[in-house]
C-alpha positions in Angstrom: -0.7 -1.8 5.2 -3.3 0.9 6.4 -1.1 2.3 9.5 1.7 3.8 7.0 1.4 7.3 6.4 0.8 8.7 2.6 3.7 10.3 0.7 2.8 12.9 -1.9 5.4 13.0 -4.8 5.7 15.9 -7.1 7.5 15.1 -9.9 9.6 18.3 -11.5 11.5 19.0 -8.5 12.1 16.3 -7.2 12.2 13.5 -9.3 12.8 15.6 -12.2 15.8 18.2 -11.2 14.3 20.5 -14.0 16.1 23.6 -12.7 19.8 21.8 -12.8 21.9 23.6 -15.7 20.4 22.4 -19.0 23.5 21.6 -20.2 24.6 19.0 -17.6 22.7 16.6 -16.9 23.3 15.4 -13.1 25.1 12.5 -12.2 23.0 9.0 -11.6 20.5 10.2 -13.9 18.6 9.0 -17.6 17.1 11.4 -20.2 14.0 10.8 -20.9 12.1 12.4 -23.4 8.1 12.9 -23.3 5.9 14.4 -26.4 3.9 17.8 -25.3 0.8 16.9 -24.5 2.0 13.6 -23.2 2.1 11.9 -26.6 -1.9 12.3 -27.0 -2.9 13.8 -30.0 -3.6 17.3 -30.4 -6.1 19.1 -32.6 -3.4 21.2 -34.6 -1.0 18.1 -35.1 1.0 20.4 -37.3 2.0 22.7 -34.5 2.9 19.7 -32.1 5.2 18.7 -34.9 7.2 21.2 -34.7 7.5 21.7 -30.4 10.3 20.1 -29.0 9.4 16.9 -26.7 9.6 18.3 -22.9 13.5 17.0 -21.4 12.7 14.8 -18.1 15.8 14.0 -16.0 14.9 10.9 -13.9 17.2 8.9 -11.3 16.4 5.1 -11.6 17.3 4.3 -8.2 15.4 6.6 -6.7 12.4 4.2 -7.5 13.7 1.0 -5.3 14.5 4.0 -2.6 11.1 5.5 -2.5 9.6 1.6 -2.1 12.0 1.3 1.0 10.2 3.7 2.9 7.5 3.0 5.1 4.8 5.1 3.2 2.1 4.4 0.9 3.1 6.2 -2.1 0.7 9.0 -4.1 1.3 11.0 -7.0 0.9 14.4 -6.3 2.0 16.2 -9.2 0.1 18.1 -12.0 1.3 14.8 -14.4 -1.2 13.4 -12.2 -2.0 9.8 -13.8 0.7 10.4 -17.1 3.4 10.0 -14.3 2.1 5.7 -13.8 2.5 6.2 -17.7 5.9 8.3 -18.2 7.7 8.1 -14.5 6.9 5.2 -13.1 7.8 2.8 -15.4 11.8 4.5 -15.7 11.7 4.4 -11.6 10.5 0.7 -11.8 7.6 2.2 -9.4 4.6 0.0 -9.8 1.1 1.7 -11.4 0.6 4.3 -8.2 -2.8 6.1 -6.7 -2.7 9.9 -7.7 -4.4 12.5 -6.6 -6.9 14.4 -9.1 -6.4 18.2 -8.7 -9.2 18.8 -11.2 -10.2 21.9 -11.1 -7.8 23.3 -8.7 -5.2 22.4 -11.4 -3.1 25.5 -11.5 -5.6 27.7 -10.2 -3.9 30.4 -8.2 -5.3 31.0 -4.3 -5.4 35.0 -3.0 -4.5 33.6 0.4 -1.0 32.9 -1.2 -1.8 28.9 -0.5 -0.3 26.5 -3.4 -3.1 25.0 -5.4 -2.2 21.3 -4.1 -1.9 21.9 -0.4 -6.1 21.7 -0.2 -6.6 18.7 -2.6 -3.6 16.8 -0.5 -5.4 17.6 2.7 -8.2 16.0 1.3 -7.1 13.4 0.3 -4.9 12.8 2.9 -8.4 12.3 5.2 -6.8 13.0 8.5 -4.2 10.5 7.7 -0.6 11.3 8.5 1.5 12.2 5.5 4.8 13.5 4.3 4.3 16.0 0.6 7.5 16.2 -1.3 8.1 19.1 -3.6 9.6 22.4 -4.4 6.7 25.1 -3.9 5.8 24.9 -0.6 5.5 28.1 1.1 5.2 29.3 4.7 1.0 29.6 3.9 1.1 25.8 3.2 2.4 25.0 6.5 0.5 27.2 8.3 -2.8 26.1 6.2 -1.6 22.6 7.1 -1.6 23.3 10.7 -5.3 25.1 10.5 -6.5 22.0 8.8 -4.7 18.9 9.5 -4.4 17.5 13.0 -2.4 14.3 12.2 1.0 14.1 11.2 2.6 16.0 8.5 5.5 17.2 6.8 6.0 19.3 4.4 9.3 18.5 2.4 10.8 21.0 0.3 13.4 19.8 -2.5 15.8 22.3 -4.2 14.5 21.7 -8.1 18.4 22.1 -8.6 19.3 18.9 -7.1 16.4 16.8 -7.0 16.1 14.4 -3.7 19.1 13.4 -2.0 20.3 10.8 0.6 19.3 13.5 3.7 16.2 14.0 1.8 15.4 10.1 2.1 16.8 9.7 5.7 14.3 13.2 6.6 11.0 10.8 5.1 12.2 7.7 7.0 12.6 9.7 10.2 9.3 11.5 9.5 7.0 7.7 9.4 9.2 6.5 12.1 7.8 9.4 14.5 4.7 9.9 13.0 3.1 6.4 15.1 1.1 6.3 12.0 2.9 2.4 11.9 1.8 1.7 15.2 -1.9 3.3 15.2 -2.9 1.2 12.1 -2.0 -2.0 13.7 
């Protein structure tokens, strides 16, 4: 359906509660475990050895509850095409478009701007879109603004918690309102 609107998911944040209390691992939610370098082989094979695989919290119903919103879904997370590999498949999320940050990949911006919000805007190609994740700053909204004229929304998500219900209901809201339904039809 061309008329939906995009939604960018980040991963750790989100999905992935990473900042919860290491100890407890939050309600609803499966363990999974994921080799460093996401299970590719690394030059000094020794050393990979011995780190410990990185500890990815993931809700499986928050798969079937991301597919119920009216969006075309988009990685947008620095797994970039690992998470059709690693995520998806725990989520039951079928094989998903990501965006390529290539070189902007954890480059840091002097204008204080997060090294996505560009590549997103990008891709995004003056569509509406809703970005969920947990770094968004006042610069990414107002670089939004400056560059995007659609529809957009900028969703932060306490890397504590991970998306919630009001979370969900705030993304269905958003493509209800954004007439992106209605101006692809």
């Amino acid at each position: 359906m061309p008329g939906r609107p995009l939604l960018f998911v980040d991963v750790d944040g989100p999905l992935n509660p990473y900042a919860a209390k290491r100890e407890r691992r939050p309600e609803g939610y499966t363990t999974l475990r994921v080799p460093r370098g996401g299970g590719a082989p690394e030059e000094n094979g020794e050393r990979l050895l011995r780190r410990r695989p990185l500890r990815v919290w993931l809700n499986p119903e928050h798969g079937p509850d991301l597919l119920r919103l009216d969006y075309e879904l988009c990685w947008a997370t620095s797994w970039m095409a690992d998470a059709n590999r690693w995520i998806a498949p725990v989520l039951g999320l079928p094989v998903l478009p990501f965006v390529d940050f290539g070189d902007a990949l954890f480059r840091e911006r002097p204008d204080g701007v997060h090294w996505k919000t560009a590549p997103l805007l990008d891709y995004a190609n003056g569509r509406p879109f809703a970005w969920v994740d947990d770094e968004q700053s006042d610069a990414d909204h107002a670089y939004m603004t400056a560059h995007h004229s659609a529809p957009a929304l900028l969703h932060h998500v306490n890397p504590r918690i991970g998306l919630r219900e009001d979370d969900f209901r705030t993304l269905a809201d958003f493509a209800r309102s954004s007439g992106a339904s209605q101006a692809g039809n």
